[in-house]
N, C-alpha and C positions, 0 to 999 in steps of 0.2 A: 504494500500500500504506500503511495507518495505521501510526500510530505506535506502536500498541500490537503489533502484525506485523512491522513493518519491522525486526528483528533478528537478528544475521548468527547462522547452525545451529553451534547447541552441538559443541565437538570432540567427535571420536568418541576413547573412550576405550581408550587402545593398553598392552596390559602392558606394565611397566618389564620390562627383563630382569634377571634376576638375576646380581647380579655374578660371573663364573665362579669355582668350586672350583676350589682347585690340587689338583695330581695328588700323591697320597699314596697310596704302598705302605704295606700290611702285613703284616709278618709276628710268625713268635712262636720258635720252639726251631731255632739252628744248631748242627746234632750229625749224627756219621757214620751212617748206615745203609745197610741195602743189602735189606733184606725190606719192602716196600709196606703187610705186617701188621703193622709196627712202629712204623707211622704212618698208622690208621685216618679219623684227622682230617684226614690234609692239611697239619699245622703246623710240619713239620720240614721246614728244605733243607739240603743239607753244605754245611761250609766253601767247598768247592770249586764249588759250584752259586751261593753266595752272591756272592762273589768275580768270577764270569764273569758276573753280573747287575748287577753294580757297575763293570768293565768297559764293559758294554753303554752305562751308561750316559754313564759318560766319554767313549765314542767316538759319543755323541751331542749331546755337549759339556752334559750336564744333570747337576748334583750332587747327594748325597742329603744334606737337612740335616735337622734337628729340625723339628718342625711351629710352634714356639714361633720359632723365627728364621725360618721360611719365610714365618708371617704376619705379622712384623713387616717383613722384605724387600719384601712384594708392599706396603705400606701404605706404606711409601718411594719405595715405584716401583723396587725393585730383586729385583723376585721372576725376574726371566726368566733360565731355564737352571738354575733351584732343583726340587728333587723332596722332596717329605716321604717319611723314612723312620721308622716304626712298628713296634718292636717289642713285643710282648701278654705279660702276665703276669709275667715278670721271672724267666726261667727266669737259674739260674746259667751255663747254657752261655752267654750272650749277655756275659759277662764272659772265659769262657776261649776263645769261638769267634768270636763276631759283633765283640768290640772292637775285638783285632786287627787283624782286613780293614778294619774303617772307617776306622782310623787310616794305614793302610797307602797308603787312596784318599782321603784328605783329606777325608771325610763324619761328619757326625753323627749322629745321631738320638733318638728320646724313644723312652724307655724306659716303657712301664705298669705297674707292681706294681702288688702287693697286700701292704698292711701287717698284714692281718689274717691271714696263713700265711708268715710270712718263717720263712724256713728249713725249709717242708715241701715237699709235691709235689702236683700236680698233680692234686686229688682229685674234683674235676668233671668230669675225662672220664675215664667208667669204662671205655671200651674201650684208651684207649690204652696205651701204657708211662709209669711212672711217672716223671716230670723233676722233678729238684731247682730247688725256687724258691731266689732267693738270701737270702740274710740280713742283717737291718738291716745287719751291717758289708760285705758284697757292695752293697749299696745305694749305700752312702757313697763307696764307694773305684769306683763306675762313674757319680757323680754329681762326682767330684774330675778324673773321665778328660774332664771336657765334656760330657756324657752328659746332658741335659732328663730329668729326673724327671716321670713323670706318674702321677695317679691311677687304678688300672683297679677302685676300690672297697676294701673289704676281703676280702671270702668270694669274689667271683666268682659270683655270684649275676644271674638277672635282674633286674630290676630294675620292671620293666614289673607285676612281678606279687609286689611287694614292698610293703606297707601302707607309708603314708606317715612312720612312724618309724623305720624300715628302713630306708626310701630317705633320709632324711635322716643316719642313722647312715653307711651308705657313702659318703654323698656329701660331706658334713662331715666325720664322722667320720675318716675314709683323709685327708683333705685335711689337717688338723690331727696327723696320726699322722704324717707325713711329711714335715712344718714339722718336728716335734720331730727326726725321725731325720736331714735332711738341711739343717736351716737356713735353709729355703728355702720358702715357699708356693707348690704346683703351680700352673701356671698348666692346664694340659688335664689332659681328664677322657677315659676309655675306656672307652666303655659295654658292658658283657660281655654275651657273644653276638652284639653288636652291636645286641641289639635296645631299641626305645627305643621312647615312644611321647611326647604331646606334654607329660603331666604330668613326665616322666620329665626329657625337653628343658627345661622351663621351670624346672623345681626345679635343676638343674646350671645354669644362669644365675646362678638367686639363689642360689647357695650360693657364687659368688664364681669359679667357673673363667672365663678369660677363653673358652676352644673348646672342645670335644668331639668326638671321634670316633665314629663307626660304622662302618657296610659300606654297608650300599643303602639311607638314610633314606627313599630315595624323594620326599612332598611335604612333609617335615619338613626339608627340607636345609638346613640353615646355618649360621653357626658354631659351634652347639653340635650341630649334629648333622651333620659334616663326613662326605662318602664317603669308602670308601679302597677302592683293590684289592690284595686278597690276592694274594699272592706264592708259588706253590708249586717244588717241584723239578725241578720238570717245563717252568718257565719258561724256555724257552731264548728267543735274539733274535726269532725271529720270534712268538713267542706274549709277547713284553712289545710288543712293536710293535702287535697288534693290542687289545692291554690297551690301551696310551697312546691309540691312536686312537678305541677304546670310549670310553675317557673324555673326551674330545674333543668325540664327537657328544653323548652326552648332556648335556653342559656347557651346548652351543649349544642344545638344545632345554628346556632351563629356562628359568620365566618365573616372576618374582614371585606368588607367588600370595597371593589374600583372610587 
């Protein structure tokens, strides 16, 4: 064989895998009910639903902490036996309801407002019952409790389908609104509705959040565009069990993509 032949076959070229997503719950309003029509979304658990899901997890020996320590944990190499807990919008009950329990089971988690309706309610879901969001001073005093502040924008708007001065007002804009109210510059961002696309994902980079949350990014997945599963009241042990392990297989079946 010449010398111009005589050389050994190019490697075949193998996707990197994508380094795995940690498992991150989300939820949004812990408040009592008892009619299923009082909660057309799906976004309310009780106290006592929350509580035996936080449970579940202790006797699985896994903690619920902020997504802002989870992913500085797994970057240390001390993420194992950590769970991100997510709470959406900055309902006031997650000050009278959700703190409590966390404190009770030694967990944290990041909280998403919105600084652009402190102190109104919930005016983007038109079927549900109306929840009081909390107020710049509700903010501060669940930001003093240990509580990750994070940005869910200002209005709760899509965002996907928001002209690029828009999206730069919520994404900046909330970000800097939130330094003033808490001292602090957010580190995550929580895209409403969950929905995002890649202009959306790239402009929350450069706008300085170090992650961002979603629901199902699908092949946008990655730190700014993190999955979470939703958490409803209906989650008893054996439907977070099959959650955890959903999130599991699809973890393993991600692969770097172009």
């Amino acid at each position: 064989m010449s010398a111009d032949t005589d050389t050994a076959p190019a490697a075949a070229v193998v996707p990197a895998r994508r380094a795995a997503s940690p498992w991150v719950l989300m939820y949004h309003s812990v408040a009592e009910f008892t009619d299923p029509a009082e909660d057309p979304y799906g976004i309310t658990v009780t106290p006592a639903a929350l509580e035996a899901q936080l449970l579940w997890l202790r006797a699985r020996r896994l903690r619920g902490v902020s997504v802002g320590e989870l992913l500085r944990a797994r970057a240390a190499g001390r993420g194992r036996g950590l769970v991100g807990l997510t709470f959406d919008d900055g309902y006031t009950d997650f000050l009278t309801s959700a703190l409590p329990l966390l404190r009770r089971h030694d967990c944290t988690a990041t909280l998403f407002v919105l600084p652009g309706r402190l102190g109104v309610d919930n005016v983007w879901d038109p079927l549900g019952p109306r929840k009081a969001l909390l107020t710049a001073e509700g903010i501060r005093e669940v930001a003093a409790a240990g509580i990750e502040i994070g940005s869910h924008g200002l209005l709760h708007q899509d965002l996907t389908a928001a002209p690029d001065d828009v999206l730069q007002q919520e994404l900046r804009g909330s970000r800097d609104l939130l330094r003033e109210l808490t001292g602090t510059l957010p580190e995550g961002f929580c895209h409403p509705y969950g929905h995002l696309d890649a202009r959306v994902t790239a402009a929350t980079r450069a706008a300085g959040y170090a992650y961002a949350c979603g629901i199902a990014p699908g092949r946008l997945v990655g730190p700014h565009a993190m999955p979470r599963t939703h958490v409803s009241q209906a989650d008893g042990a054996a439907r977070l069990w099959i959650k955890q392990l959903r999130h599991r297989v699809a973890e393993l079946r991600r692969v770097v993509l172009p």
